[in-house]
N, C-alpha and C positions, 0 to 999 in steps of 0.2 A: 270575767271581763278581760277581754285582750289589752295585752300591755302595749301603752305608745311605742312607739318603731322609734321615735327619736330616743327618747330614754333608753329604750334597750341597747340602742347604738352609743350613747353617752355613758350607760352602765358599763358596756365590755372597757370602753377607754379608760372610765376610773380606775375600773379591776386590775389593766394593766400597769397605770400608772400606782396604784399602792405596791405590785409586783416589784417593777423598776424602781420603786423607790426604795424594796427592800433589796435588790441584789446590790446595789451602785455600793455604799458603804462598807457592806460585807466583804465584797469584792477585794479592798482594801485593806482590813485589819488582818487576815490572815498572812499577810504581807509587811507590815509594822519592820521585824526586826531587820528581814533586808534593808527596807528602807533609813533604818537606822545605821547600819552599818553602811548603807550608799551616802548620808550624811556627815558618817564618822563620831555620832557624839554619843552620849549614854542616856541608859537607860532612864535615866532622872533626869537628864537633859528633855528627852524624849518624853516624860509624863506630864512636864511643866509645858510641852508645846500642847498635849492634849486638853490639857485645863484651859490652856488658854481660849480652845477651839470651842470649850463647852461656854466661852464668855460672847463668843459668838453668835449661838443658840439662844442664848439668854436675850442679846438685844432682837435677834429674831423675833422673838415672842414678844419683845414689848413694842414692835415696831409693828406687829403684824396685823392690827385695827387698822390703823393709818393706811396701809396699804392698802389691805381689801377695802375701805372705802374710797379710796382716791380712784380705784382702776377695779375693771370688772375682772370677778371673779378667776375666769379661764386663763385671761391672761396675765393676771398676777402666778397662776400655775402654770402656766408653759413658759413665760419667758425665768422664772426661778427654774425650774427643770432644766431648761436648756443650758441655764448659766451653770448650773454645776455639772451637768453630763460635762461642760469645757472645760471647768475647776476640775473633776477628777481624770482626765484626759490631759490636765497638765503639769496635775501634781507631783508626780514619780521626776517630774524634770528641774525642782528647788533645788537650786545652790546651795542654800544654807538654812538653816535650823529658821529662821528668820521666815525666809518665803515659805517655809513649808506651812509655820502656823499661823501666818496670815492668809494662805489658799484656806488653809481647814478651816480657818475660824469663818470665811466669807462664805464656806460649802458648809458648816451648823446654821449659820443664818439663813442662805438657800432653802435648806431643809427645812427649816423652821415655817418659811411660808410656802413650800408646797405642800407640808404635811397638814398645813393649817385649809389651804385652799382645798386639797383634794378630799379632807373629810367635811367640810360644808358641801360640798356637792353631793358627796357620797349620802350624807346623811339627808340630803331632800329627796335624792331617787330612792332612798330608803323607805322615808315618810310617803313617798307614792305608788313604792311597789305593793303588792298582795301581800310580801312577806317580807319582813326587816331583811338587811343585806349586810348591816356593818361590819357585826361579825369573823362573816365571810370575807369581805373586806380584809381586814387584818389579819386574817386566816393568808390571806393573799400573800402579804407582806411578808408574812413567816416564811412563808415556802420561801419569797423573793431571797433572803436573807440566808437560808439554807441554800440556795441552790447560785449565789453571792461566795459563797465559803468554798464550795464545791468546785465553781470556776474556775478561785485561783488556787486550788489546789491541783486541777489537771494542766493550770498554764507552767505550775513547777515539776509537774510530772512533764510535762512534754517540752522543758528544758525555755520556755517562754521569760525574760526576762520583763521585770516589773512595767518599762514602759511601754514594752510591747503589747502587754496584757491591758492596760488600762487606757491606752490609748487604741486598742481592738474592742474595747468596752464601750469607750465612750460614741463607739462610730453605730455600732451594732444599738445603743441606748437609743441616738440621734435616730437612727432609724424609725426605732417602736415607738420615740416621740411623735412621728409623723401620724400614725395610726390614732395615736389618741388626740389628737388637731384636730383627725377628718371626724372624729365621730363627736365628736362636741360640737360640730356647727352649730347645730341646734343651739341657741343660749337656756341655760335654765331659766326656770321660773321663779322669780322672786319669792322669800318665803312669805306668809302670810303675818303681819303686823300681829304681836299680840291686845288683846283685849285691852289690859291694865297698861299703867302708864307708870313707869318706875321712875324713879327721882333719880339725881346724880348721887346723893346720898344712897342709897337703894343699889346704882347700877354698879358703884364702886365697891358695895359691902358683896354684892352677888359673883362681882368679881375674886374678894378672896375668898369666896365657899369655892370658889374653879382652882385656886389655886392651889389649896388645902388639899382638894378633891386629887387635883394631879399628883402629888407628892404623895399622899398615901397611898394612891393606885398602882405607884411605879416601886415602893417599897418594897412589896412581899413579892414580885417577878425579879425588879434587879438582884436581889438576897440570895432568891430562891436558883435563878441562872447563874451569876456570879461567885457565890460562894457556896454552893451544894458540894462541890470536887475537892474545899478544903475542909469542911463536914466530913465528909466520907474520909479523907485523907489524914486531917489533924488531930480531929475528935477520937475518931474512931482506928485510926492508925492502918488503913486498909492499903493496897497500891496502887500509883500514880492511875493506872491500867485502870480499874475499878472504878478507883473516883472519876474517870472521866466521864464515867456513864452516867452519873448526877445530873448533869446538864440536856441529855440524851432525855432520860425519862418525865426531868420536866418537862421539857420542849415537847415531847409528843404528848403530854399531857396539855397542854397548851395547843396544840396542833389541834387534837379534836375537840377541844371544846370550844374552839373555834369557829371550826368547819361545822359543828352543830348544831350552836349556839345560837343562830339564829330559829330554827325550829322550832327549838323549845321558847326561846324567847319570844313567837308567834301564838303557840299553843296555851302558857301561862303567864303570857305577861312579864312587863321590866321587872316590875315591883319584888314577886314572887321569884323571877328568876336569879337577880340580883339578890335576893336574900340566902336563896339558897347557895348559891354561886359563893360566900361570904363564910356559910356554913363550913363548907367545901373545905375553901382555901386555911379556915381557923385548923379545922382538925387535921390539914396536912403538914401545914409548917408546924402543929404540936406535937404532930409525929415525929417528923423532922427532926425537931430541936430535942424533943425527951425520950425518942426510943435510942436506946447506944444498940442498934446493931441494923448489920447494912442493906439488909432486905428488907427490913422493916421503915430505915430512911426511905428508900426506893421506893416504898408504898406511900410513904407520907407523900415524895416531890412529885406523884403520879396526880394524887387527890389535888394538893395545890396547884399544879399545872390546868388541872381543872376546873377550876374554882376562878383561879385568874385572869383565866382566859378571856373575860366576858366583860371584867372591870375596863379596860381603856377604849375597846368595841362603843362600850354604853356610856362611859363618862362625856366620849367624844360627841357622840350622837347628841346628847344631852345639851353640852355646850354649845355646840352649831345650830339647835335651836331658841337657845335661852335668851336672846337679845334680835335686834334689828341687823342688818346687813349683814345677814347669815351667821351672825352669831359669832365674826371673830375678836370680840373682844374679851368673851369670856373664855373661846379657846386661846389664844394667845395666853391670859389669865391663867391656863391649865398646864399648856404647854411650859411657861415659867414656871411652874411650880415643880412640874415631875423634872425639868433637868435642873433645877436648885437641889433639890434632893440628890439627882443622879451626881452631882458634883459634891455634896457633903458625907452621902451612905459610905463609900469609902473609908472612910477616917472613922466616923462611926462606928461601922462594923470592924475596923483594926483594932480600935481601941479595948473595946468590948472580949473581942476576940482573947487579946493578948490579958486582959483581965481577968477574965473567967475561959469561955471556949465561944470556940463557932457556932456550937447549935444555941449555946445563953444570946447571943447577937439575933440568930434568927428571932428566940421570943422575945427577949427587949423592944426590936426595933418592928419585927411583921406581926407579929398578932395585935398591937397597939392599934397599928396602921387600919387593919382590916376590923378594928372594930369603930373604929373613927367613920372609914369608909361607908361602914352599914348604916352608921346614925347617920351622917351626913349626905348621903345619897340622897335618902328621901325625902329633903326639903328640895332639890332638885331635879326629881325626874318629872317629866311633859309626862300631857293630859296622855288618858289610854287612845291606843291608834284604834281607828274606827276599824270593823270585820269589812273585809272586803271579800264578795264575790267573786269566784273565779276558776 
């Protein structure tokens, strides 16, 4: 069966916009310390403005029902898009400690509902393509975010100072925003009402299974990305040099199972792919956490990167169908929950850390998670997609 022309013209815009949404941020944190020093203040000055940014995030997500139902879908995602492509376009220009985490906390909220809008769509043209795309999708983002890091590393190689770069960012974004405008004319299509009839009691408890869901989803990646380099580094007493490949070996483990991860999720199914995907991620952070030597970490963060890859792909897709009006009250619901978590794992894993070690953190805090995940998944994955011809 030939794919709609309009979907496929709506699918390249989404692709891009998960892309741009992954460089815009990235863009930016490689840059932090300048900017701290363009501000003048410390470092602990500086981590209390990021906290505050993730409280921004947070209302994001509980505001982001209200939204997508007030205003259609596309353009609750282009005019959030557009407003932060401006926010980070003018942030490198804050006075004081003050503007800086009030832009960022306004650009977590932004993000909160493009990330929210652009996977309810992503996850309809998914449900109508021949073959899942979500994936892929978030495969997308990944590169976005590498190739985000990358950027401002050649704006300091070719001597580009910060507002130069951010404000060539955000003209080059506005651009590609234009592209994904024309190819969404098309409006989507509404999702399809489900069958049963859930209660406010019901809709609210379904709510925290998304919540749950996101917070354990986002544990054993933020752990496994964040804190692999002091693994290698503090555990195992390796150098700075080595341990940075931590982060390296996840990521491309995460890379391809990604870019894969739909296939096989065609081939056998959520159910089956998500269990294994579970298996995966269990035996690599056990790697992780209980082999002491550095090759052997390096195989565990390869397996987990692979195994992860597939949980926030699928949780999202899940959530964007589980309710009415594409489903953003249970993503909202999901999105709070992974950045509650991403706001407390920190102190968490310090604590842990400094108690015992960094790999006892990894098993404390990810392997719990990823067995939470497995159980809890399957009272929420959608019916099986129908075999399509093609």
């Amino acid at each position: 069966m030939k794919p709609d022309s309009a979907d496929v013209r709506a699918l390249r815009s989404i692709a891009l916009q998960f892309w741009l949404n992954g460089v815009l941020f990235s863009s930016l944190v490689p840059r932090l310390p300048e900017l701290r020093d363009q501000l003048g203040v410390s470092i602990e000055q500086l981590g209390q403005a990021l906290s505050m940014a993730m409280l921004g995030g947070i209302f994001g997500s509980l505001t982001v029902d209200w939204v997508c139902r007030r205003f259609n879908l596309k353009h609750v995602m282009i005019l959030a898009a557009l407003l932060l492509i401006m926010a980070m376009g003018t942030i490198a220009f804050s006075p004081t400690l003050g503007v800086f985490a009030l832009l960022l906390a306004a650009m977590a909220a932004l993000d909160a509902y493009v990330d929210v809008a652009m996977n309810i769509q992503g996850s309809q043209l998914s449900a109508r393509a021949r073959k899942p795309v979500m994936n892929r999708l978030h495969g997308l983002w990944s590169i976005g975010t590498v190739c985000g890091s990358l950027s401002a590393a050649a704006a300091i190689a070719l001597g580009l100072g910060l507002q130069q770069q951010l404000l060539g960012l955000a003209l080059v974004s506005a651009g590609l925003l234009t592209y994904v405008v024309m190819g969404l004319k098309q409006p989507l299509a509404e999702p399809e009402p489900h069958a049963e009839t859930v209660g406010r009691g019901g809709h609210w408890g379904r709510m925290g299974v998304f919540a749950v869901l996101g917070a354990v989803a986002i544990t054993p990646e933020l752990i496994s990305s964040d804190w692999s380099a002091f693994r290698i580094r503090d555990d195992l007493q390796q150098s700075n040099q080595l341990a940075s490949f931590g982060f390296v070996v996840f990521g491309s483990g995460m890379m391809i199972g990604r870019l894969g991860g739909d296939e096989v999720m065609h081939r056998f199914g959520q159910t089956r792919t998500l269990s294994v995907a579970c298996l995966l991620a269990f035996l690599g952070i056990a790697t992780t956490a209980f082999v002491d030597q550095v090759y052997g970490v390096f195989a565990g963060l390869v397996l987990a990167g692979l195994g992860v890859s597939v949980f926030f792909p699928t949780m999202y897709d899940n959530a964007a169908r589980a309710s009415r009006n594409g489903g953003a009250a249970m993503l909202g619901a999901m999105t709070m929950g992974s950045r509650l978590a991403a706001l407390g794992l920190p102190v968490m894993v310090g604590y842990v850390a400094a108690w015992q070690s960094v790999g006892m953190a990894f098993a404390l805090l990810a392997l719990p998670a990823i067995v939470v995940l497995a159980l809890l998944s399957r009272t929420q994955a959608p019916a099986a997609r129908p075999v399509t011809v093609g």
